[in-house]
N, C-alpha and C positions, 0 to 999 in steps of 0.2 A: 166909754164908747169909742169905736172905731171912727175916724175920718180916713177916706184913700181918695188920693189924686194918682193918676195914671202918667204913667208914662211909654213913649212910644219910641225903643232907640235907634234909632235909623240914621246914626251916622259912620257906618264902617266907609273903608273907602273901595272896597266891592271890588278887588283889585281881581279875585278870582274868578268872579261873575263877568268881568269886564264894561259894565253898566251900572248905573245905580238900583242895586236892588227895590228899592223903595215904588221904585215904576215900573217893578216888572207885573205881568197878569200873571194871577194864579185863579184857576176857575171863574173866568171874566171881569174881575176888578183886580187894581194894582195892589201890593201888596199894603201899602198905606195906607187905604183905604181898609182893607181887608181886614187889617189890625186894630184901626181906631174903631171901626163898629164891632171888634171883641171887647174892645176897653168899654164903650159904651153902654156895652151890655151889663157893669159891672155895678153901674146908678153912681160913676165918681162925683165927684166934686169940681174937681178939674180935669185935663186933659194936656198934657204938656207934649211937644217932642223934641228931643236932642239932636243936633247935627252938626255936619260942620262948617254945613255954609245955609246959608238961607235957600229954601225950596219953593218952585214954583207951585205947589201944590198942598202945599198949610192951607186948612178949611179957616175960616174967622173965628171960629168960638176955641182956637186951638190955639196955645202959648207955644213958642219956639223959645228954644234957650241953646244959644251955640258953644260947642268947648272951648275953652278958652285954648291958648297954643302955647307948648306942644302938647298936643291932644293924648290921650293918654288912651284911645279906643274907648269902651263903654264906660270906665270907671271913670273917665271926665264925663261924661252925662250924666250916669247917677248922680255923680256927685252935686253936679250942678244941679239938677233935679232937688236932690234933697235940700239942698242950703235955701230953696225957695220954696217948698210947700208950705201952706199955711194947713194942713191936714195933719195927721197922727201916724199917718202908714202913705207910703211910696208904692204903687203896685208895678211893676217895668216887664215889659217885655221887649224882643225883639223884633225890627220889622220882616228879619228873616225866619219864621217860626210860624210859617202858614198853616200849620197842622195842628196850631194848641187851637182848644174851643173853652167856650164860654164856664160851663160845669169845672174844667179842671183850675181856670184860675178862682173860681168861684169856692171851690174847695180850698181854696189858699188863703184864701181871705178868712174864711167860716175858724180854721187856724190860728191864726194871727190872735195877738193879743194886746194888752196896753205895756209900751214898751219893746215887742217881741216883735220880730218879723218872723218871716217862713221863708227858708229855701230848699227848691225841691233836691233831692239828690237818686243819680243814676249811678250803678255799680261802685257807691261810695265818694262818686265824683259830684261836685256842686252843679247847678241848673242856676247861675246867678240871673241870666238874662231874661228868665220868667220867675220873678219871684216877690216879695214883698219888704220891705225892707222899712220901720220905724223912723221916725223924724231923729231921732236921736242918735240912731246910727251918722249923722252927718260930720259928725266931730271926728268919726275911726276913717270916712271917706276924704275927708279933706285931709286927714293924717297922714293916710296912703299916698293920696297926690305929691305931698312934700317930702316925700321918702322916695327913692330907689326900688321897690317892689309896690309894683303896678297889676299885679296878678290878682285876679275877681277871688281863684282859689285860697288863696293865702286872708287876703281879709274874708272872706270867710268862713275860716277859721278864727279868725280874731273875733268875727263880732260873735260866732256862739261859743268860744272860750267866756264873753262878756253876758252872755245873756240874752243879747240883743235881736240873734237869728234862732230861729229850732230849724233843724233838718227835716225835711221829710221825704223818707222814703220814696220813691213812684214804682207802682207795680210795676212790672211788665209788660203788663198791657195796655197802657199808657205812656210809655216808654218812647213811641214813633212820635207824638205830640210836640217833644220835645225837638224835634230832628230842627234843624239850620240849614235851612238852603246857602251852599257858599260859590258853589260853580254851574255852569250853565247844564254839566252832566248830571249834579245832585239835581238839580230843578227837572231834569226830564226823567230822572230815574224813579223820584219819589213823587210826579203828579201822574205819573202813568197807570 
């Protein structure tokens, strides 16, 4: 049987955005928010978020886990994510990725198996920061950290050399879901 605790990464440092992404509005609530009631639609177990400083806006039933320094971008929150679940499967996405909805990580999950994660992939390119990743995985992410190549690309490539990830395709049509809000122009180009 599956167990997923979620995660929610929202510790870039938005340097493009020029704000913290995490509190900007997208269709009247911050993105933060936006996010954990997608995660919550998922029935996890838990609900974690990564950053890298404490947020005035963690709800109470929500675990914060900060990168440790030097921050390594997302692969320090995964990582740290995974070294504390007490679940089977890690679900993560990003808190920039206002466009994925509930059904497509719901499909990711349905996926997933004992041992295996899912990561989606776009024109052969990884989708790490909406994806699903096995407790077991935590060994190859705390690897990564100790090593020189910090790229989400590369381990994953190692974890499904290992087993550990399946790829999955994303149609086309599903393709926008995936988009990354990073500048104040991507934010008005793609809610328009």
């Amino acid at each position: 049987m599956i167990t997923l605790t979620a995660l929610l990464l929202a510790g870039g440092e938005s340097r493009r955005m020029g704000q913290d992404k995490a509190t900007i509005e997208f269709q009247g609530e911050p993105l933060w928010r936006r996010q954990l009631k997608l995660l919550r639609a998922l029935a996890v177990e838990n609900l974690i978020v990564s950053a890298r400083k404490n947020t005035d806006w963690l709800p109470d039933d929500v675990e914060l886990v900060l990168d440790d320094l030097p921050s390594r971008g997302p692969l320090s929150g995964l990582t740290k994510a995974l070294t504390a679940i007490r679940t089977t499967h890690l679900i993560a996405i990003a808190v920039d990725m206002p466009f994925m909805i509930a059904d497509e990580l719901r499909e990711l999950c349905q996926l997933a198996e004992p041992g295996r994660g899912v990561v989606p992939t776009i024109g052969g390119r990884a989708e790490p920061l909406a994806a699903i990743y096995p407790a077991e995985a935590a060994v190859d992410f705390q690897g990564a950290m100790a090593g020189s190549d910090f790229s989400l690309q590369s381990l994953v490539r190692t974890l499904t050399a290992a087993g550990k990830v399946k790829l999955m395709p994303v149609a086309e049509a599903a393709a926008t879901r995936y988009r990354s809000v990073n500048s104040a122009a991507d934010f008005l180009e793609f809610s328009a």
